[in-house]
Biopython code that builds the backbone (N, CA, C, O; Angstrom):
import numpy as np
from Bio.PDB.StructureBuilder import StructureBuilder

atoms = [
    (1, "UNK", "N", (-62.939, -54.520, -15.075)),
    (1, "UNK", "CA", (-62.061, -55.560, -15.560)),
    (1, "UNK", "C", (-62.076, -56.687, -14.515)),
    (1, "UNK", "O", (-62.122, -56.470, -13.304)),
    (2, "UNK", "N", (-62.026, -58.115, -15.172)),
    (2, "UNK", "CA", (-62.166, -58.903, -14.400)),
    (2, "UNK", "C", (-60.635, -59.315, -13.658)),
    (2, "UNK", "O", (-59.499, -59.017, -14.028)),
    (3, "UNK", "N", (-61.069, -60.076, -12.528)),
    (3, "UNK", "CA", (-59.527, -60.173, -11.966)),
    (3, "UNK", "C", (-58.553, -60.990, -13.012)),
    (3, "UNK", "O", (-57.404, -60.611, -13.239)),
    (4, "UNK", "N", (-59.134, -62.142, -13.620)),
    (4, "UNK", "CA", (-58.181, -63.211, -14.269)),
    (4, "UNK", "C", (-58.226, -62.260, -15.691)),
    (4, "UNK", "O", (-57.268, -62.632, -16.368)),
    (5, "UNK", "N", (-58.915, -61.256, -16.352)),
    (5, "UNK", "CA", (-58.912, -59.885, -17.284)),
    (5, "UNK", "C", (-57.559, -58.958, -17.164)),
    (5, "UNK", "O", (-56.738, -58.755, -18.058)),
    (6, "UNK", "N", (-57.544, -58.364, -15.599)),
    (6, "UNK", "CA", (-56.711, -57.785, -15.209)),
    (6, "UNK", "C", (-55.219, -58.222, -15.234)),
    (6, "UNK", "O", (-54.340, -57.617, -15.848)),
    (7, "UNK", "N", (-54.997, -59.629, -14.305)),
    (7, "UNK", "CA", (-53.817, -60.489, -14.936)),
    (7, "UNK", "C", (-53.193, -60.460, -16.126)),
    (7, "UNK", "O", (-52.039, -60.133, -16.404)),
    (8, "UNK", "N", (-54.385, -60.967, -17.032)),
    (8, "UNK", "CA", (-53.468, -61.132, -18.487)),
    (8, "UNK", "C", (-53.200, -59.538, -19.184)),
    (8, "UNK", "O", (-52.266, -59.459, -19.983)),
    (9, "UNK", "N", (-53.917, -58.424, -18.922)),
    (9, "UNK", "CA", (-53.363, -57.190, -19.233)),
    (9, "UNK", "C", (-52.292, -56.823, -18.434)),
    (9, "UNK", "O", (-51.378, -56.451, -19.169)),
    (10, "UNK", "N", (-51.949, -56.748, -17.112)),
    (10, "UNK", "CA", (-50.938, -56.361, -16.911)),
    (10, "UNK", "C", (-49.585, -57.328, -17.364)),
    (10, "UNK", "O", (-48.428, -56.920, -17.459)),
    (11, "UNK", "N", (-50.009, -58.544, -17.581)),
    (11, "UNK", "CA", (-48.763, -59.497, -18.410)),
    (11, "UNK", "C", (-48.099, -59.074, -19.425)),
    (11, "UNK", "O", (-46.892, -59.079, -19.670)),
    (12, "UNK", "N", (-49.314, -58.577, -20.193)),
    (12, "UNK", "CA", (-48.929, -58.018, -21.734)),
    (12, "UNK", "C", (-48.309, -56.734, -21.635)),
    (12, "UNK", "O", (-47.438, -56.373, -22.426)),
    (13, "UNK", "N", (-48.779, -55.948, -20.575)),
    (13, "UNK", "CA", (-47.823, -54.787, -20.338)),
    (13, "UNK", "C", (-46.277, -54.894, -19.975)),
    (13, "UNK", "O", (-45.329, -54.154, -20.239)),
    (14, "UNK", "N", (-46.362, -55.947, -19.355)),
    (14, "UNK", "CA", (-45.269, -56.067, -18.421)),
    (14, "UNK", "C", (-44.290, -57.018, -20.005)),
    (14, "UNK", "O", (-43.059, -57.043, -20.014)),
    (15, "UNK", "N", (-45.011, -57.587, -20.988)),
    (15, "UNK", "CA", (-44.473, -57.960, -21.808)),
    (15, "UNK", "C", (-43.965, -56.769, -22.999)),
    (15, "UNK", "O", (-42.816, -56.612, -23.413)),
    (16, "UNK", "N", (-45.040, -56.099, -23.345)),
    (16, "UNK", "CA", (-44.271, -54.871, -23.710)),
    (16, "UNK", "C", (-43.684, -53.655, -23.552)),
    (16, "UNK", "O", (-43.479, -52.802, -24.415)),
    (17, "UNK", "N", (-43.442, -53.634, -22.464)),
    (17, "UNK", "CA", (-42.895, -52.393, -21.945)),
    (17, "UNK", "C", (-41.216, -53.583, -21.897)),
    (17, "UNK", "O", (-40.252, -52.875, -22.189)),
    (18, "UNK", "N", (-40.951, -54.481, -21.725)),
    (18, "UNK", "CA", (-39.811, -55.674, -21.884)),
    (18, "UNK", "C", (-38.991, -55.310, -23.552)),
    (18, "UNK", "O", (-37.816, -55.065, -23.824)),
    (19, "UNK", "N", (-40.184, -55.412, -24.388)),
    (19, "UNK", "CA", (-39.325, -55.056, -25.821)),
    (19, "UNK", "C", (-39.196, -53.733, -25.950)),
    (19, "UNK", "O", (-38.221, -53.562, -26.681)),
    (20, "UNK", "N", (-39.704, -52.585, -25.601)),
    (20, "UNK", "CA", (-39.440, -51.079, -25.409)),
    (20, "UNK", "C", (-38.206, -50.880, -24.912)),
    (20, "UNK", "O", (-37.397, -50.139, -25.472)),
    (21, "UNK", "N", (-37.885, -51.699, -23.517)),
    (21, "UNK", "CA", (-37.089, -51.360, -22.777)),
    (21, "UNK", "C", (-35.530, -51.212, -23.497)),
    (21, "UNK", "O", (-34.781, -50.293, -23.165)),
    (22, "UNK", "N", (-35.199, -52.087, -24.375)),
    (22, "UNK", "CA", (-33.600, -52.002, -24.922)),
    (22, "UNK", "C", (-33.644, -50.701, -26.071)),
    (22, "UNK", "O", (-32.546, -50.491, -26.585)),
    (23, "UNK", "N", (-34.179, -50.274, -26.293)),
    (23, "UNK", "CA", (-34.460, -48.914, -27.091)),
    (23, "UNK", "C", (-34.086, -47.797, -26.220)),
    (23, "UNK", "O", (-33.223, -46.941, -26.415)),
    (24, "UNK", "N", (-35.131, -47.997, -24.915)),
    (24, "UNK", "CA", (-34.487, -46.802, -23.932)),
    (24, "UNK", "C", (-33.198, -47.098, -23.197)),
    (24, "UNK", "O", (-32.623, -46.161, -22.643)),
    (25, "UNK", "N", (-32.775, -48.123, -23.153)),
    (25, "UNK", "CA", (-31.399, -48.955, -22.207)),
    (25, "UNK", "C", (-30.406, -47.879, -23.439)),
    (25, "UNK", "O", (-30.061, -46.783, -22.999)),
    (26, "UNK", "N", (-30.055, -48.181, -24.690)),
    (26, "UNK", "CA", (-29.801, -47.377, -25.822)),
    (26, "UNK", "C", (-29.629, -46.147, -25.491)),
    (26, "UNK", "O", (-28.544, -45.600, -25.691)),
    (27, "UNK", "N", (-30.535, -45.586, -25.003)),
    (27, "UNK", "CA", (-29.883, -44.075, -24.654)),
    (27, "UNK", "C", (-29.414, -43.514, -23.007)),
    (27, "UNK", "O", (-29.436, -42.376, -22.540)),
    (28, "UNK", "N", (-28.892, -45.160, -22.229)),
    (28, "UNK", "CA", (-28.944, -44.653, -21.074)),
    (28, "UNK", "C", (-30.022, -44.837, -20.028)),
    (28, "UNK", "O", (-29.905, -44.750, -18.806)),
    (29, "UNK", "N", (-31.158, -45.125, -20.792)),
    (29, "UNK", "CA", (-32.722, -44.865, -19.464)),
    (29, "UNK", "C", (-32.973, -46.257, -19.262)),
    (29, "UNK", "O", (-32.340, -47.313, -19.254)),
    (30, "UNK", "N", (-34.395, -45.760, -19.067)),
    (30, "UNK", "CA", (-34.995, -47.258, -18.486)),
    (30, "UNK", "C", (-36.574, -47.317, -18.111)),
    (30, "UNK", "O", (-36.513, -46.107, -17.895)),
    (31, "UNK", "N", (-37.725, -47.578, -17.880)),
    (31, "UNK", "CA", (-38.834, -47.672, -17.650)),
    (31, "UNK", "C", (-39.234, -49.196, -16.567)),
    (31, "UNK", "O", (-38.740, -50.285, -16.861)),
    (32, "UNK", "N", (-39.703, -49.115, -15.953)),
    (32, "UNK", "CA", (-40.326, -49.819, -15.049)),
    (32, "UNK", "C", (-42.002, -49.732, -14.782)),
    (32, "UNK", "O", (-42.613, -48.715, -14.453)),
    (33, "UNK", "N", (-42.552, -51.026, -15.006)),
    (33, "UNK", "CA", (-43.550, -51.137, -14.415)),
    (33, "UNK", "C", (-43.947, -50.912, -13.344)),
    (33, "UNK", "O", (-43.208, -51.575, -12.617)),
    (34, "UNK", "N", (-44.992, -50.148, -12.439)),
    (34, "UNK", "CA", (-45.259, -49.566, -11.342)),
    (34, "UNK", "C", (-46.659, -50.532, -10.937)),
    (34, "UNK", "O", (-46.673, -51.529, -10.216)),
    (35, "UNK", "N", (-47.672, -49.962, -11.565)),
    (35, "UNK", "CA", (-48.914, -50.651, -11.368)),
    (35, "UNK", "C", (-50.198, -50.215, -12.499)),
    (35, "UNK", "O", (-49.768, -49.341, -13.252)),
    (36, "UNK", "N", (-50.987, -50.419, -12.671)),
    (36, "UNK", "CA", (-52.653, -50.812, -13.355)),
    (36, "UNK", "C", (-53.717, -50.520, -12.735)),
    (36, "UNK", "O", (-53.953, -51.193, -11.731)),
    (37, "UNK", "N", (-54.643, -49.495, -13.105)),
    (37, "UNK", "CA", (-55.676, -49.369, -12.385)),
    (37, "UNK", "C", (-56.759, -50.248, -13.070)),
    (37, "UNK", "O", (-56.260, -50.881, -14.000)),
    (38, "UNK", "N", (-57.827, -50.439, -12.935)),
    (38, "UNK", "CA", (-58.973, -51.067, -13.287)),
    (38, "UNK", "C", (-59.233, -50.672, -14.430)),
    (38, "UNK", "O", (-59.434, -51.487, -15.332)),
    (39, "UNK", "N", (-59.291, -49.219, -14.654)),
    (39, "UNK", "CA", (-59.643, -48.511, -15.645)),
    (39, "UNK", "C", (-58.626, -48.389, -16.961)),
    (39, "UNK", "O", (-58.791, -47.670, -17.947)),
    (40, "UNK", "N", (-57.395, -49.415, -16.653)),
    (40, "UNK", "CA", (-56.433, -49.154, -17.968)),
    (40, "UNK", "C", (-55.359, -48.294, -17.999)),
    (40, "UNK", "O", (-54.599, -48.257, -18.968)),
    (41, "UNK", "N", (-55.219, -47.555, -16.963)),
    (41, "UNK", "CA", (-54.285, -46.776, -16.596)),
    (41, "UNK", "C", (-53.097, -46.942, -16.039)),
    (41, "UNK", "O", (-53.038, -47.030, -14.812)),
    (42, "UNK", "N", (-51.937, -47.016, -16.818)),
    (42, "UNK", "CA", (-50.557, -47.751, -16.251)),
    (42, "UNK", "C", (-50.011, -47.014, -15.642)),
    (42, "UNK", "O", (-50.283, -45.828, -15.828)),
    (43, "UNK", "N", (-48.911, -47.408, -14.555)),
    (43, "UNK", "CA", (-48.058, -46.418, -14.212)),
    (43, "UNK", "C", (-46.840, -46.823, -14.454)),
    (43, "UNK", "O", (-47.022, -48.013, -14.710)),
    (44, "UNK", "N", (-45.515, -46.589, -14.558)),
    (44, "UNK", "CA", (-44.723, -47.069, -14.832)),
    (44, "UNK", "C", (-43.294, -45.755, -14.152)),
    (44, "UNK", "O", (-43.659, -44.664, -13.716)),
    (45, "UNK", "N", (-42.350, -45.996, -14.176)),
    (45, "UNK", "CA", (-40.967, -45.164, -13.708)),
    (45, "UNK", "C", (-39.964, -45.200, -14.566)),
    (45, "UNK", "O", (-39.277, -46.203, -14.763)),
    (46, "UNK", "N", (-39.774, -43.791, -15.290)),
    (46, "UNK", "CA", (-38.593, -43.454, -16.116)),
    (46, "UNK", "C", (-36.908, -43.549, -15.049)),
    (46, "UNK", "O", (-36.492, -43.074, -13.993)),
    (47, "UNK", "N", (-36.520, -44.254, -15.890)),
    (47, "UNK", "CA", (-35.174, -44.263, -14.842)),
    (47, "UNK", "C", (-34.098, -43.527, -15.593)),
    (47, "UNK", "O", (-34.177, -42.750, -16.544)),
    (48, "UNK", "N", (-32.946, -44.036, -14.825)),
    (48, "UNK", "CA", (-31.887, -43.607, -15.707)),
    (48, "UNK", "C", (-31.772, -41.831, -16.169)),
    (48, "UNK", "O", (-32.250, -40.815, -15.663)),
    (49, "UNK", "N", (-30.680, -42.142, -17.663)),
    (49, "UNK", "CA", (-31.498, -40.561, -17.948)),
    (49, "UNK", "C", (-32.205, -40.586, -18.696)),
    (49, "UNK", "O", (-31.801, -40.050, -19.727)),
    (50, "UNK", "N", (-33.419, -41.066, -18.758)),
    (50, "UNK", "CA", (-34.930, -41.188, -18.888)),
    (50, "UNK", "C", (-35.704, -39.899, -17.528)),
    (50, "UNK", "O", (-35.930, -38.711, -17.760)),
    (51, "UNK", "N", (-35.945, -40.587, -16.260)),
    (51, "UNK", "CA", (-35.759, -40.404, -15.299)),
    (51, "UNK", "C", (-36.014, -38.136, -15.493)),
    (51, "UNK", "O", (-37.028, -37.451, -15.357)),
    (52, "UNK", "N", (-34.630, -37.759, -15.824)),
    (52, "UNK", "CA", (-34.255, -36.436, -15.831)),
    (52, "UNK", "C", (-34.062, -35.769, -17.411)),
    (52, "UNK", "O", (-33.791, -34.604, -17.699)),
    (53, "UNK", "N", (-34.259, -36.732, -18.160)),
    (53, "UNK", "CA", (-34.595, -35.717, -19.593)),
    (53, "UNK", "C", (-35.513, -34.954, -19.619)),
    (53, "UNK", "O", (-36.577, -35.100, -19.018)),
    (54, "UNK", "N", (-35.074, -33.670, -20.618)),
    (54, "UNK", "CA", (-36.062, -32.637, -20.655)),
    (54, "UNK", "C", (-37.153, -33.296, -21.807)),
    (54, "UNK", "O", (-38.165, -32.660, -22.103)),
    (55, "UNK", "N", (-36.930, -34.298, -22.274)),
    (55, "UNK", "CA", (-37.667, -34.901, -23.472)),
    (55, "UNK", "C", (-38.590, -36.079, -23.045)),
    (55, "UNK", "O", (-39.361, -36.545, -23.883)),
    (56, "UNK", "N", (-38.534, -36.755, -21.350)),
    (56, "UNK", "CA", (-39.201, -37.500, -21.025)),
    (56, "UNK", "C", (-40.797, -37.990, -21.831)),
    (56, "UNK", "O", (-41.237, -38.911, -22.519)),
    (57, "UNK", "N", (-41.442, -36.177, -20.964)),
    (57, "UNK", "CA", (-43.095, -36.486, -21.671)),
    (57, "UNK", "C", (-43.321, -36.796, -23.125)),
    (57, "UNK", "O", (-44.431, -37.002, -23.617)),
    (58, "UNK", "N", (-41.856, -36.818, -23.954)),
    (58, "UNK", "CA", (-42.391, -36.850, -25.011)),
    (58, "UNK", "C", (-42.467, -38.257, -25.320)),
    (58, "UNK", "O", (-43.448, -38.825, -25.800)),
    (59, "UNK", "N", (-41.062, -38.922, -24.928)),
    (59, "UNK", "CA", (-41.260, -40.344, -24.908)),
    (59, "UNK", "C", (-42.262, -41.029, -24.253)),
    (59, "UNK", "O", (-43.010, -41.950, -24.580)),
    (60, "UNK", "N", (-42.111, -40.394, -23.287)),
    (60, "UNK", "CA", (-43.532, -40.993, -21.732)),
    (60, "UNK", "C", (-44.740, -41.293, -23.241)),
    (60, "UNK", "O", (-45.024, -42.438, -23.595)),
    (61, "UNK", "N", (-45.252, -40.146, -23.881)),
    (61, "UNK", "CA", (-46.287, -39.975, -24.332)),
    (61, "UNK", "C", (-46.652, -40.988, -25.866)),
    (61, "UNK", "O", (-47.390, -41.917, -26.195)),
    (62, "UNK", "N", (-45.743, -40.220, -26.390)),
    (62, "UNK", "CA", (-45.210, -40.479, -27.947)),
    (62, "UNK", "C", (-44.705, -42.000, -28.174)),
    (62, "UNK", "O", (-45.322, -42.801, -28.876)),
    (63, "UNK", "N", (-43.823, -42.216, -27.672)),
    (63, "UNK", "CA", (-43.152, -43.714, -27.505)),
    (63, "UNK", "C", (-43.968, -44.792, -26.793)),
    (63, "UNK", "O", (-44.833, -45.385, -27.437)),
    (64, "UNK", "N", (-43.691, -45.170, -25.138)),
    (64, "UNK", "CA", (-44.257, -45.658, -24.380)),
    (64, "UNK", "C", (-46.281, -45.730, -24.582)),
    (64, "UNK", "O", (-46.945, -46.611, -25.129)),
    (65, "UNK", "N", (-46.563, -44.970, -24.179)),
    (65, "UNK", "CA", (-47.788, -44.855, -24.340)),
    (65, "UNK", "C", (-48.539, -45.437, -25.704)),
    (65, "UNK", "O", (-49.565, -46.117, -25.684)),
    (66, "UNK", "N", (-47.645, -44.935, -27.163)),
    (66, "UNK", "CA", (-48.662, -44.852, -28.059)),
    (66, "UNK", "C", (-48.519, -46.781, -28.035)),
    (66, "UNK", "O", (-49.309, -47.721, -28.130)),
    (67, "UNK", "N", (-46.978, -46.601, -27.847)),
    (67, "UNK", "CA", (-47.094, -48.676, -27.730)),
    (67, "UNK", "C", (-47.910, -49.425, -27.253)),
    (67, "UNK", "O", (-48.509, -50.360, -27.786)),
    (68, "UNK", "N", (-47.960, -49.022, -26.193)),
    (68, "UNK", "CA", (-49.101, -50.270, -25.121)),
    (68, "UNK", "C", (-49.918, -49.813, -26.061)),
    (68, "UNK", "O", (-49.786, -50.370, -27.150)),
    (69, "UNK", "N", (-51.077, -48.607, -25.961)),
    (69, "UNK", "CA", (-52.256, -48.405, -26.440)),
    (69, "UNK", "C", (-52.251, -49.481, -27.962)),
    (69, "UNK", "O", (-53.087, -50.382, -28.031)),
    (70, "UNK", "N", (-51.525, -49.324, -28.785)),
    (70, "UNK", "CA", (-51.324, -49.720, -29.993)),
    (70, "UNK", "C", (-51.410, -51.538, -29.814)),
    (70, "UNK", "O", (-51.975, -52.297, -30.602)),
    (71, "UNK", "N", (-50.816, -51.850, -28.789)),
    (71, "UNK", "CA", (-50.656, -53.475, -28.730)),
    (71, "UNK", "C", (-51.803, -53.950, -27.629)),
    (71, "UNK", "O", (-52.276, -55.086, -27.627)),
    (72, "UNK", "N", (-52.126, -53.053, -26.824)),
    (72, "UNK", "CA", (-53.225, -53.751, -25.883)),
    (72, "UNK", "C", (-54.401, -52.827, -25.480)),
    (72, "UNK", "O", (-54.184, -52.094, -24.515)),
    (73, "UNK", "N", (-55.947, -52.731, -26.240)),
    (73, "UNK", "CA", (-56.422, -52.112, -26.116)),
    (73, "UNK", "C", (-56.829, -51.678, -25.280)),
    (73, "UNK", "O", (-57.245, -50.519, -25.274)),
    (74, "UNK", "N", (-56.858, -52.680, -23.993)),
    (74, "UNK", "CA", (-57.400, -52.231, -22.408)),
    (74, "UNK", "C", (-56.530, -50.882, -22.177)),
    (74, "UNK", "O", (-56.949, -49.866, -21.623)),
    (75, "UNK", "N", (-55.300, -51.071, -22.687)),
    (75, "UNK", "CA", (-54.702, -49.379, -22.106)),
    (75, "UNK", "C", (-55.143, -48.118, -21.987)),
    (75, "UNK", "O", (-55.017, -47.724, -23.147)),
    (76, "UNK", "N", (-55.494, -47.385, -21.486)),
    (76, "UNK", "CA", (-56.265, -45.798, -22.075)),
    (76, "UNK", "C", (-55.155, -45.281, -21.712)),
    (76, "UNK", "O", (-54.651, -44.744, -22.698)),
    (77, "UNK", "N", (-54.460, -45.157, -20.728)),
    (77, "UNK", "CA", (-53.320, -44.027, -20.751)),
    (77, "UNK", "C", (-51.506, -44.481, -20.009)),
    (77, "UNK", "O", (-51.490, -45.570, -19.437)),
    (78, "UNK", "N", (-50.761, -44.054, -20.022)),
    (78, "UNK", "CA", (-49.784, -44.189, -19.334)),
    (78, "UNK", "C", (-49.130, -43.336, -18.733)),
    (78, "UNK", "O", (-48.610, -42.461, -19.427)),
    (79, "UNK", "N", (-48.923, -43.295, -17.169)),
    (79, "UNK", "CA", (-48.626, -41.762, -16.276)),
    (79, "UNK", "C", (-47.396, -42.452, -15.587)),
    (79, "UNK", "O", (-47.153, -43.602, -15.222)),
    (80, "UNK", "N", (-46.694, -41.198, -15.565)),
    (80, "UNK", "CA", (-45.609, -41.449, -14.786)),
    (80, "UNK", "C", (-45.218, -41.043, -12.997)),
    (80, "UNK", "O", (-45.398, -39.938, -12.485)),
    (81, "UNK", "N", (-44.791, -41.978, -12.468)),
    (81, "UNK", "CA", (-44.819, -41.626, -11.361)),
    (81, "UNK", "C", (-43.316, -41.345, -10.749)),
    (81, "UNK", "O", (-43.184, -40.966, -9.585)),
]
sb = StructureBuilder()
sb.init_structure("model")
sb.init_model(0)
sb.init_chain("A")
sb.init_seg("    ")
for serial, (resi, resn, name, xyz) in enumerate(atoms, 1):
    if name == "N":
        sb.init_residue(resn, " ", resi, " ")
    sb.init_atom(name, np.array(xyz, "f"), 0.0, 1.0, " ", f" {name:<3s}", serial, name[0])
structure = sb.get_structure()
Protein backbone atom coordinates (compact mmCIF):
# COMPACT_ATOMS: atom_id res chain seq x y z
CA UNK A 1 0.00 0.00 0.00
CA UNK A 2 1.08 3.23 -0.96
CA UNK A 3 1.81 5.88 1.67
CA UNK A 4 -0.83 8.63 0.31
CA UNK A 5 -3.06 4.71 -0.25
CA UNK A 6 -2.46 4.07 3.33
CA UNK A 7 -3.70 7.65 4.52
CA UNK A 8 -6.90 7.60 2.84
CA UNK A 9 -7.64 3.92 4.25
CA UNK A 10 -6.93 4.57 7.57
CA UNK A 11 -9.30 7.89 7.19
CA UNK A 12 -12.07 5.78 6.12
CA UNK A 13 -11.49 3.57 9.02
CA UNK A 14 -11.16 6.09 11.35
CA UNK A 15 -14.45 7.37 9.54
CA UNK A 16 -16.21 4.24 10.12
CA UNK A 17 -15.45 2.90 13.08
CA UNK A 18 -16.96 7.02 14.07
CA UNK A 19 -20.59 5.80 12.85
CA UNK A 20 -20.22 2.25 14.66
CA UNK A 21 -19.19 3.94 17.59
CA UNK A 22 -22.83 5.36 18.99
CA UNK A 23 -24.27 1.79 18.62
CA UNK A 24 -21.58 0.54 21.00
CA UNK A 25 -21.69 4.01 23.27
CA UNK A 26 -25.62 2.40 23.47
CA UNK A 27 -24.62 -0.36 25.37
CA UNK A 28 -22.04 1.28 27.54
CA UNK A 29 -18.70 0.41 25.31
CA UNK A 30 -16.66 1.93 23.00
CA UNK A 31 -13.94 1.06 20.26
CA UNK A 32 -10.92 3.00 19.42
CA UNK A 33 -8.69 3.13 16.68
CA UNK A 34 -5.19 1.73 17.49
CA UNK A 35 -3.31 1.35 14.20
CA UNK A 36 -3.06 -0.32 10.32
CA UNK A 37 -0.67 -2.54 9.07
CA UNK A 38 0.29 -2.42 5.38
CA UNK A 39 -1.41 -5.49 4.84
CA UNK A 40 -5.05 -4.21 5.94
CA UNK A 41 -5.02 -5.27 9.26
CA UNK A 42 -6.66 -2.93 11.87
CA UNK A 43 -6.23 -2.76 15.33
CA UNK A 44 -8.48 -1.07 17.32
CA UNK A 45 -9.50 -1.15 21.56
CA UNK A 46 -12.81 -2.33 22.98
CA UNK A 47 -13.48 -0.06 25.87
CA UNK A 48 -15.94 0.39 28.27
CA UNK A 49 -18.09 -2.70 28.81
CA UNK A 50 -17.10 -3.61 25.46
CA UNK A 51 -13.61 -3.86 26.86
CA UNK A 52 -14.89 -7.00 29.46
CA UNK A 53 -17.94 -8.58 27.73
CA UNK A 54 -18.12 -12.13 27.42
CA UNK A 55 -19.67 -11.29 23.88
CA UNK A 56 -16.75 -8.99 22.74
CA UNK A 57 -15.29 -11.49 19.88
CA UNK A 58 -18.51 -11.61 18.68
CA UNK A 59 -18.97 -8.02 18.10
CA UNK A 60 -15.06 -7.59 17.58
CA UNK A 61 -15.87 -10.09 14.66
CA UNK A 62 -19.51 -10.01 13.56
CA UNK A 63 -20.16 -6.23 13.97
CA UNK A 64 -16.90 -4.22 13.77
CA UNK A 65 -15.04 -6.24 11.41
CA UNK A 66 -17.76 -7.37 8.98
CA UNK A 67 -18.25 -3.26 8.70
CA UNK A 68 -14.96 -2.01 7.71
CA UNK A 69 -14.47 -5.15 5.46
CA UNK A 70 -17.98 -4.38 3.93
CA UNK A 71 -17.20 -0.46 3.43
CA UNK A 72 -13.43 -0.56 2.69
CA UNK A 73 -11.99 -3.28 0.82
CA UNK A 74 -8.31 -2.74 1.77
CA UNK A 75 -9.49 -4.25 5.21
CA UNK A 76 -8.69 -8.06 5.56
CA UNK A 77 -9.11 -8.28 9.21
CA UNK A 78 -9.73 -6.52 12.53
CA UNK A 79 -7.75 -7.62 15.91
CA UNK A 80 -8.05 -6.47 19.08
CA UNK A 81 -5.53 -5.28 21.23
Amino acid sequence: MTPETYDTVVEKVKNALGQIRPYLQQDGGDVEYVDMTNEGVVMVRLKGHCGSCPHAMMTLKEGIERALKNAIPEVKFVERV
